[in-house]
N, C-alpha and C positions, 0 to 999 in steps of 0.2 A: 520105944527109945527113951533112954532118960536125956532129961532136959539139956540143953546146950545152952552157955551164954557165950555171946561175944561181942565186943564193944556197947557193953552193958546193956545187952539186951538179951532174953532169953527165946531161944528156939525150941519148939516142940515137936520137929520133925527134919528129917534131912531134905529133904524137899524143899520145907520153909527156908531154910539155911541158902539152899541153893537157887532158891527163888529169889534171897534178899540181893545173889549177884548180875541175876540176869534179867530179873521182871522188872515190871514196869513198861509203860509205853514205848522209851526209845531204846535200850541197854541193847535189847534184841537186833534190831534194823541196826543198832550199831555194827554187833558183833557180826551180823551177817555181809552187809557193803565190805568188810575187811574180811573176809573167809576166804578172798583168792589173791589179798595180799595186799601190803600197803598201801594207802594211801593219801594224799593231803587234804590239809583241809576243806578244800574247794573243792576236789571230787567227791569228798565223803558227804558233801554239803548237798552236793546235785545227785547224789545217789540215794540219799534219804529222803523222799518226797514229805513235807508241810513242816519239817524241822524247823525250829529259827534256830538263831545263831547263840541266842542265849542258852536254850534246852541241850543244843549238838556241845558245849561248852562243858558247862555243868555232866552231862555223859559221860560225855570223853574224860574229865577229869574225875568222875566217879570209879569209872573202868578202869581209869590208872592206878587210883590207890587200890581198888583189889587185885591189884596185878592182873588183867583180864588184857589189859593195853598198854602197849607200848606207845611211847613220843620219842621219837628221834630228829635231831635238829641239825640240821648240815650248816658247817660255817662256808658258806657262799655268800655271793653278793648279787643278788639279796638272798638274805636266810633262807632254807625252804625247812619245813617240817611234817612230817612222813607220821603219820597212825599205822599200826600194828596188833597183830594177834599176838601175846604171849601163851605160854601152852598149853596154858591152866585152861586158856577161851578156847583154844583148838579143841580140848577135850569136850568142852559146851556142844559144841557141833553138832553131834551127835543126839542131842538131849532135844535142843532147838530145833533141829530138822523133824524128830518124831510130833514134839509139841505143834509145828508148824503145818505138819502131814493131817493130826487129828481135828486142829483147829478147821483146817479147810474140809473134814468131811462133816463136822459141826454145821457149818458155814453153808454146804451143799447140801445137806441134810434141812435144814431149817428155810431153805431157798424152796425149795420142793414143798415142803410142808405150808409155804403162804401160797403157791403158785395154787397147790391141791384147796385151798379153802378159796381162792377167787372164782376158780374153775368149774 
């Protein structure tokens, strides 16, 4: 693949590209708590176990500018404000679920393999 830059940076693979919108420790857990659909703040808070509020922050608004998330803001009293999947992170789904599938036979795989050397 020839090279990719974008916001001055150069990609060497489609992969890389697509990793720069979804990796990372929380992008993931983000995009998964919202996979069956909106959210607010406080649930997405309690659905992401050891998040703080600064990381879920910084996420959430990282996700928004790649278009990955939606904010939606209800003028109520009091405000409420809803997170969302836009389609581009629907299409992730798909990607994450596989990554997610092989990660845990890694995971099962390597579990077995200490159990076999204590054993």
């Amino acid at each position: 693949m020839q090279d990719f830059i974008h916001d001055k940076r150069v990609y060497y693979s489609a992969v890389e590209f697509a990793m720069a919108y979804i990796g990372g420790t929380w992008k993931i857990p983000v995009i998964l708590a919202l996979a069956d659909g909106p959210l607010r703040y406080g649930d997405l808070k309690t659905a992401i176990l050891h998040i703080t509020d600064k990381m879920l922050n910084i996420q959430l608004r990282e996700l928004e500018k790649k278009q990955m998330v939606t904010r939606t803001i209800f003028r109520e009293k009091p405000p409420r404000v809803e997170y969302g999947l836009t389609e581009r992170a629907l299409r992730s789904l798909p990607a994450i679920q596989a990554l997610e599938s092989f990660g845990r036979e890694l995971m099962d795989g390597e579990a077995e393999r200490i159990t076999e050397r204590r054993g």
